[in-house]
Structure formats: structure tokens, C-alpha cells
SEBADREN-215132 format. One record per residue: x, y, z of N, C-alpha, C, O in turn; residue in one letter. Coordinates in Angstrom, 1 decimal. Layout:
% residues N
> n_c1 n_c2 n_c3 ca_c1 ca_c2 ca_c3 c_c1 c_c2 c_c3 o_c1 o_c2 o_c3 kolvex
> X Y Z X Y Z X Y Z X Y Z a
...
***
This chain:
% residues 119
> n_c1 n_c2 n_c3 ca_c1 ca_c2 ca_c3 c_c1 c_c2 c_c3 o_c1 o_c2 o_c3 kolvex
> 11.7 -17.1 -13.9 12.4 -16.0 -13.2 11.4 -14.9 -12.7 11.3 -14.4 -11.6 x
> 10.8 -14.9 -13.7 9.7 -13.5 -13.1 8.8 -13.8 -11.7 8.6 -12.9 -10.8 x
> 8.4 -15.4 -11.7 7.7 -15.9 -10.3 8.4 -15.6 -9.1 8.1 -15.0 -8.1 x
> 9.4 -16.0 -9.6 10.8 -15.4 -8.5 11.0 -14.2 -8.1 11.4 -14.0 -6.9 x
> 10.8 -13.2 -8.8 11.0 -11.8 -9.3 9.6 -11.6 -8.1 9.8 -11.2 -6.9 x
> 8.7 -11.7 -8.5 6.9 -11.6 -7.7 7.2 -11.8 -6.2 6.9 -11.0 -5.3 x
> 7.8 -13.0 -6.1 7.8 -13.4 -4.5 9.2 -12.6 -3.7 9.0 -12.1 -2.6 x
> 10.5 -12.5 -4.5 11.0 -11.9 -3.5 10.3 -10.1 -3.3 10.4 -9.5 -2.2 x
> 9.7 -9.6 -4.4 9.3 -8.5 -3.9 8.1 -8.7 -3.1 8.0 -7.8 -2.3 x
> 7.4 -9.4 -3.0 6.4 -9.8 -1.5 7.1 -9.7 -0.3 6.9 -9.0 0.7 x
> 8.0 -10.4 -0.6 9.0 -10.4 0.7 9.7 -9.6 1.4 10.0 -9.6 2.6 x
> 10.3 -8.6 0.1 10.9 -7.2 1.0 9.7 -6.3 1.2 9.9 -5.6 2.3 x
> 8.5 -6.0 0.5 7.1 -5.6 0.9 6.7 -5.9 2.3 6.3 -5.1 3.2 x
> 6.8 -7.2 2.4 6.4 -7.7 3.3 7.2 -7.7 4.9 6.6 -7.6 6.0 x
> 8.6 -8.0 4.6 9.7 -7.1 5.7 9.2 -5.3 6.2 9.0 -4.9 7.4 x
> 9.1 -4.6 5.2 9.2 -3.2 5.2 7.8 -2.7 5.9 7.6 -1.6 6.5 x
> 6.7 -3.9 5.6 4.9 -4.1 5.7 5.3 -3.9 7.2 5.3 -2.8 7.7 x
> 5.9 -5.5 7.9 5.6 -5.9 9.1 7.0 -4.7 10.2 7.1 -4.6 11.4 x
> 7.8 -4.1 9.5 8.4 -3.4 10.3 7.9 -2.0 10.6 7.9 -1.5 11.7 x
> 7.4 -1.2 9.1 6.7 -0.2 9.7 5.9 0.6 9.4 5.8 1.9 9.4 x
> 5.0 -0.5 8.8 3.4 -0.4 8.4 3.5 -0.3 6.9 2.3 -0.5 6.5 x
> 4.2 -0.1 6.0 4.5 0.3 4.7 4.8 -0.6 3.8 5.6 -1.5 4.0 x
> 4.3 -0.5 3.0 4.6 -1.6 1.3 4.0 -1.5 0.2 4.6 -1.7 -0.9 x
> 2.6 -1.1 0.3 1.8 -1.1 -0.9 2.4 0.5 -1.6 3.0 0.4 -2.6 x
> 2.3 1.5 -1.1 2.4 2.6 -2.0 3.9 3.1 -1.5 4.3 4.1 -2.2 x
> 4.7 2.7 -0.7 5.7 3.3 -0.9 6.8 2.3 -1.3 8.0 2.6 -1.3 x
> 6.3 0.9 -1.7 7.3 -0.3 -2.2 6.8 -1.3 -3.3 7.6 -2.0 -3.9 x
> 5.6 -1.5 -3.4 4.9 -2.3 -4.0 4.6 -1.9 -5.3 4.6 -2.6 -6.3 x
> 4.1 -0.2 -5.2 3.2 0.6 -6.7 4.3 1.0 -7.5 4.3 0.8 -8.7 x
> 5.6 1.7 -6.9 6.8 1.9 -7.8 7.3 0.8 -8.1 7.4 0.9 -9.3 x
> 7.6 -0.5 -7.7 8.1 -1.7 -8.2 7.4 -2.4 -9.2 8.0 -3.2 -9.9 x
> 6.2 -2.2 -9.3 5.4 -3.3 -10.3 5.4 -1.7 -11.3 4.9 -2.0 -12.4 x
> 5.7 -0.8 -11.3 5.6 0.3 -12.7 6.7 -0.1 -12.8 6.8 -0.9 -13.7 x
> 7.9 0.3 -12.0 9.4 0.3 -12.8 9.6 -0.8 -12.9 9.6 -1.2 -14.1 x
> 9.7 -1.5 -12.0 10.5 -2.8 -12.7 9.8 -3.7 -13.6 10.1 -4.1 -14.7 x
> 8.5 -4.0 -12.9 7.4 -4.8 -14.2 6.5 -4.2 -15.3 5.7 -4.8 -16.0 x
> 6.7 -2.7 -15.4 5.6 -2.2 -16.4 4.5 -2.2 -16.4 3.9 -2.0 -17.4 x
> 3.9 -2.2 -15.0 2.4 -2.1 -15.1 2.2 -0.3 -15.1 3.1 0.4 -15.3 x
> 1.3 0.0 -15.0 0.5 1.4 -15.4 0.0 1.6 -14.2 -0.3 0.6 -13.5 x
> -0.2 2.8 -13.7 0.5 3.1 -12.5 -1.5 2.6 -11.7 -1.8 2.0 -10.7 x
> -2.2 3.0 -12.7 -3.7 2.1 -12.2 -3.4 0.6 -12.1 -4.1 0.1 -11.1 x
> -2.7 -0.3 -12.7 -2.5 -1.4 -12.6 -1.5 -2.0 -11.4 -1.4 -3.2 -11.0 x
> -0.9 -1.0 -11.2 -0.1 -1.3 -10.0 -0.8 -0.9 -8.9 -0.6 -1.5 -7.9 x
> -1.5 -0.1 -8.8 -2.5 0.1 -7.8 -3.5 -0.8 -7.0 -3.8 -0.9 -5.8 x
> -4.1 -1.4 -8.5 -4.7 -2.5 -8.3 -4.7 -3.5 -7.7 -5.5 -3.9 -6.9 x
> -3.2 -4.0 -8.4 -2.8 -5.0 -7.9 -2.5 -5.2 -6.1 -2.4 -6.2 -5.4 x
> -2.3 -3.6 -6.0 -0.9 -3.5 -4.4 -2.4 -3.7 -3.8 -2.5 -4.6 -2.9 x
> -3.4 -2.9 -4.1 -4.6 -3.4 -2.9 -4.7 -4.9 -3.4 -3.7 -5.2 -2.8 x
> -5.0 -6.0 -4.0 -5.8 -6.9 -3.7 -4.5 -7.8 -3.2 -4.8 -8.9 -2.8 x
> -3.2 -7.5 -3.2 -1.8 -8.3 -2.7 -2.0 -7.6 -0.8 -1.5 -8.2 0.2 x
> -2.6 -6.6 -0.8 -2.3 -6.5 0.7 -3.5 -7.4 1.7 -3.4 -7.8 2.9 x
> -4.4 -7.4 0.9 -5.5 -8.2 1.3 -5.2 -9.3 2.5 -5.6 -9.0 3.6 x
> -4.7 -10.5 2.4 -4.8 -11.3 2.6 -3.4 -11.4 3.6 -3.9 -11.8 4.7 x
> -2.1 -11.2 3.9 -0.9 -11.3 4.1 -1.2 -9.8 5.5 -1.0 -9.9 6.7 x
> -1.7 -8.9 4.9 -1.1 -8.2 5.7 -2.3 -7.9 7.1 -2.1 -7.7 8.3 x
> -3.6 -8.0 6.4 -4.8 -8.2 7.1 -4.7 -9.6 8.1 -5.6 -9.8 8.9 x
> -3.9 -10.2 8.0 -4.1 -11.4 8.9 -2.7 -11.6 9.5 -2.6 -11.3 10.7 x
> -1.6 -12.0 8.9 -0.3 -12.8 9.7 -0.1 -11.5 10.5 -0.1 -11.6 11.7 x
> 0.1 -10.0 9.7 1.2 -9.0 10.4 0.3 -8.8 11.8 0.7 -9.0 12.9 x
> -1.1 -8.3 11.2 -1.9 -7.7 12.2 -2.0 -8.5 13.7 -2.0 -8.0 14.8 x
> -2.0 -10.1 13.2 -2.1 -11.1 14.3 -1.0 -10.8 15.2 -1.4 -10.4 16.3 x
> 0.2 -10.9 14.9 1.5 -10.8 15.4 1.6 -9.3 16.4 2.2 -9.2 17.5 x
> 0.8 -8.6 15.8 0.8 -6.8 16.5 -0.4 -7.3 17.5 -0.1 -7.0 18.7 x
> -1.1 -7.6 17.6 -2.6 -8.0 18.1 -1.7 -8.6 19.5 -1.6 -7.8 20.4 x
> -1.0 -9.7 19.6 -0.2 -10.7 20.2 0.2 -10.0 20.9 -0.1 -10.3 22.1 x
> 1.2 -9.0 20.8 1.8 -7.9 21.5 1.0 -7.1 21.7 1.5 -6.1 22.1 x
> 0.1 -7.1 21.7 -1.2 -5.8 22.7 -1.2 -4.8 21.7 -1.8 -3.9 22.3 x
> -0.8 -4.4 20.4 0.1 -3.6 19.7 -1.7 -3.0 18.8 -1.8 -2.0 18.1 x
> -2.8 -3.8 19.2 -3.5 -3.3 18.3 -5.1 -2.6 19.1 -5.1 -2.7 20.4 x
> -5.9 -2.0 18.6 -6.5 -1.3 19.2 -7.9 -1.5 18.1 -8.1 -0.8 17.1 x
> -8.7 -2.7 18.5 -9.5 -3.0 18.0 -10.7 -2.3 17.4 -11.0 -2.0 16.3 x
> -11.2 -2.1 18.5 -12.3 -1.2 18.2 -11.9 0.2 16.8 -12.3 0.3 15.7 x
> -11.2 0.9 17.3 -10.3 1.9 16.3 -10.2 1.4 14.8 -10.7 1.8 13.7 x
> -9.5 0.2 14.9 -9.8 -0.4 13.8 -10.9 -0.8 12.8 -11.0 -0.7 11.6 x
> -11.6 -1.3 13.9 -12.6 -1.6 13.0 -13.4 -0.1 12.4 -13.9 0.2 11.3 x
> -13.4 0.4 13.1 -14.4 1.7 12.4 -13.4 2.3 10.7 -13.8 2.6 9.6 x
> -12.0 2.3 11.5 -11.3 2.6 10.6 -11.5 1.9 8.6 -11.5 2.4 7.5 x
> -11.7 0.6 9.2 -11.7 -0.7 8.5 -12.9 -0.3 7.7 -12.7 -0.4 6.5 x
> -14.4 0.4 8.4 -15.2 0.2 7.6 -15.3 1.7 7.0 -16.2 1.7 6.1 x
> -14.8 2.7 7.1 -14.4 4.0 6.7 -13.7 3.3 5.2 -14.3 3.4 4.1 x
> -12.4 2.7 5.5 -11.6 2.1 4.4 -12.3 1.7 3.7 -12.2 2.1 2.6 x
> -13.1 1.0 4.1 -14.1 0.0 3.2 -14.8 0.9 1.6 -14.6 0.5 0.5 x
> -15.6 1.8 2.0 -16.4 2.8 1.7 -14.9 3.7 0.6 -14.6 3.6 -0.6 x
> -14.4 4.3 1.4 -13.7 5.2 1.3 -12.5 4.5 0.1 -11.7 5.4 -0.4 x
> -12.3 3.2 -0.3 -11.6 2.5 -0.7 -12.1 2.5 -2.6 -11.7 2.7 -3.7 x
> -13.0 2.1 -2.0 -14.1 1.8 -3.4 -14.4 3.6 -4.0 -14.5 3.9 -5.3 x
> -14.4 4.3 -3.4 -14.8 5.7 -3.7 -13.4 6.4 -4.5 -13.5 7.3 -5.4 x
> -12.2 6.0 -4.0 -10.9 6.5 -4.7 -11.1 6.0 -5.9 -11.3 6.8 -6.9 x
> -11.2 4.4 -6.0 -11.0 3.4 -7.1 -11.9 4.2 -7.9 -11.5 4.7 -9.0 x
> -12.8 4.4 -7.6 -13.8 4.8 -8.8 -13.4 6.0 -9.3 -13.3 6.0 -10.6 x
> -13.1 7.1 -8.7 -12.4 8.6 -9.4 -11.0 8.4 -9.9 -10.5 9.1 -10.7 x
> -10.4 6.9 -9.1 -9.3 7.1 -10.0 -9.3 6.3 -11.4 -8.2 6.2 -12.0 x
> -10.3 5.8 -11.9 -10.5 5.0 -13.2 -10.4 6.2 -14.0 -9.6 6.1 -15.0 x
> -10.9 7.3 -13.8 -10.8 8.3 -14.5 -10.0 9.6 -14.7 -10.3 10.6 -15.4 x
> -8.6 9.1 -13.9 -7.7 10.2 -14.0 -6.6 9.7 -15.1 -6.2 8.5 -14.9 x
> -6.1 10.3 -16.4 -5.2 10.2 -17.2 -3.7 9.6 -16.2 -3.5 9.9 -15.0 x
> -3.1 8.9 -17.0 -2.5 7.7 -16.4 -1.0 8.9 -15.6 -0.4 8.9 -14.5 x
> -0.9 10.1 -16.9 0.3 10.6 -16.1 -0.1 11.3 -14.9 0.4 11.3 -13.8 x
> -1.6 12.0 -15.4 -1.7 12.3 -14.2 -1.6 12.0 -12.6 -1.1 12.6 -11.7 x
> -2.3 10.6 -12.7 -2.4 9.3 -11.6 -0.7 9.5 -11.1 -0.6 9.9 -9.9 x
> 0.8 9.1 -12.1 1.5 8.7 -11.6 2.0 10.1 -10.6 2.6 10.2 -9.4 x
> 1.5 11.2 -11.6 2.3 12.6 -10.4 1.6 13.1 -9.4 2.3 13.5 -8.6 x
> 0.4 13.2 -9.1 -0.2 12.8 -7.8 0.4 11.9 -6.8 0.8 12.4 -5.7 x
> 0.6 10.8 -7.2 1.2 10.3 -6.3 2.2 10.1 -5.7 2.5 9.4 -4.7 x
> 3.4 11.2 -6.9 4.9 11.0 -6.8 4.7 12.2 -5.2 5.2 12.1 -4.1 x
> 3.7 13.5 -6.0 3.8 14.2 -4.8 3.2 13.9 -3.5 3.5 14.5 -2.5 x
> 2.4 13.0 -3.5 1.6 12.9 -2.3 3.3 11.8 -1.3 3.6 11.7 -0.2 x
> 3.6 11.5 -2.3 4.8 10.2 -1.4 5.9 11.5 -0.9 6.5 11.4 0.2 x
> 6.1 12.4 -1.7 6.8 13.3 -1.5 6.6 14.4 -0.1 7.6 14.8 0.6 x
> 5.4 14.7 0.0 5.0 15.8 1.2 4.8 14.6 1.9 3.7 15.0 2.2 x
> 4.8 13.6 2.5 4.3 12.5 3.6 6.5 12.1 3.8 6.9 11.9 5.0 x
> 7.2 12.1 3.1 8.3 12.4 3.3 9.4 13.6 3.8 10.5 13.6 4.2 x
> 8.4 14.7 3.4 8.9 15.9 3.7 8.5 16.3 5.1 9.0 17.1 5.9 x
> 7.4 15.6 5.2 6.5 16.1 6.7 7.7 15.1 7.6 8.4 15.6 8.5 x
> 7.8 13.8 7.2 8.2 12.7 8.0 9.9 13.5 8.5 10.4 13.3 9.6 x
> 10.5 14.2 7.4 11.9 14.3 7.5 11.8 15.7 8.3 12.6 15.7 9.2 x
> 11.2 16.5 8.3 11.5 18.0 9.6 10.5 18.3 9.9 10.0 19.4 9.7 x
> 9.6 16.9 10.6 8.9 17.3 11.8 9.2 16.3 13.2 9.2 15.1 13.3 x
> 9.4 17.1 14.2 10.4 16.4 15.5 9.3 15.0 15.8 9.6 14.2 16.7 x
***
């Protein structure tokens, strides 16, 4: 059941991924805390090395296809990410676990507040 449990949440991740851009932190990191018990570093974890592969290739291809993607941009972005990826991970090894989870409750929070009353 739980394998089951893994893939349909890929799957709505992955609907939500390819519709509009989102999965890892606003559907992937709450779901593997709440519903699977991971710690909110371990859901973290996990949501980058699951976005890896799925979302870096099928979705991006599909947007690429449709002219939808802007290469160059990306790539710089990509290696910004790159750098910039490994540099979170490392300061976030060392933030206390509640702290970790309320950071991020608020950061999801003002990126919804901005999204909800700004035209």
C-alpha cells in the first residue's frame, strides 16, 4: 500500500509540477511530513533528489516543444541553482527541525499572500 501511496503522490506532484511549475515545496515536502512522517529535512531531501529526474527532463521537454522554454536563461539559472542548491542544504543541516518546519510554513505563506493581492 505505501508503494502505492509514493506513486500516486508523484503523480498529483507531478500533474500540479507540469501544470504550473509546482510540487516539490508546495505538494511534495508537506506530504511526505504529514502524511509519511518524514522530518521536515528529510522531506526536503527527498523532494530535491525526486525532482531530479522527472521534472528536469519529460515536463521541461514538453515546454521546450512548445517554444515554452528559454534556454540560455536557464542554463545560467541551472548553474546559479547548482551552487546555490548545495549552499541551502548545507545551512539547512543545521537549523533545529521546528525551526526548519516554520520558515518554511512562512516563506509558503508570503509567496501566497503576494500571489493572492497582487494584480
Amino acid at each position: 500500500m505505501t508503494q502505492t501511496a509514493y506513486i500516486l503522490l508523484g503523480l498529483i506532484a507531478g500533474i500540479f509540477g507540469g501544470m504550473f511549475g509546482i510540487g516539490g515545496a508546495t505538494i511534495l515536502i508537506p506530504a511526505l511530513v504529514y502524511f509519511f512522517g518524514l522530518t521536515q529535512h528529510q522531506a526536503q531531501g527527498t523532494t530535491l533528489a525526486i525532482m531530479v529526474p522527472p521534472i528536469g527532463l519529460l515536463a521541461a521537454w514538453r515546454y521546450y516543444q512548445s517554444g515554452n522554454v528559454k534556454l540560455g536563461m536557464a542554463a545560467l539559472i541551472c548553474a546559479g541553482f547548482l551552487v546555490g542548491g548545495y549552499l541551502g542544504a548545507s545551512f539547512a543541516q543545521n537549523v533545529p527541525e521546528l525551526l526548519m518546519r516554520r520558515m518554511f510554513g512562512i516563506f509558503l505563506m508570503l509567496v501566497a499572500l503576494k500571489m493572492i493581492f497582487t494584480k
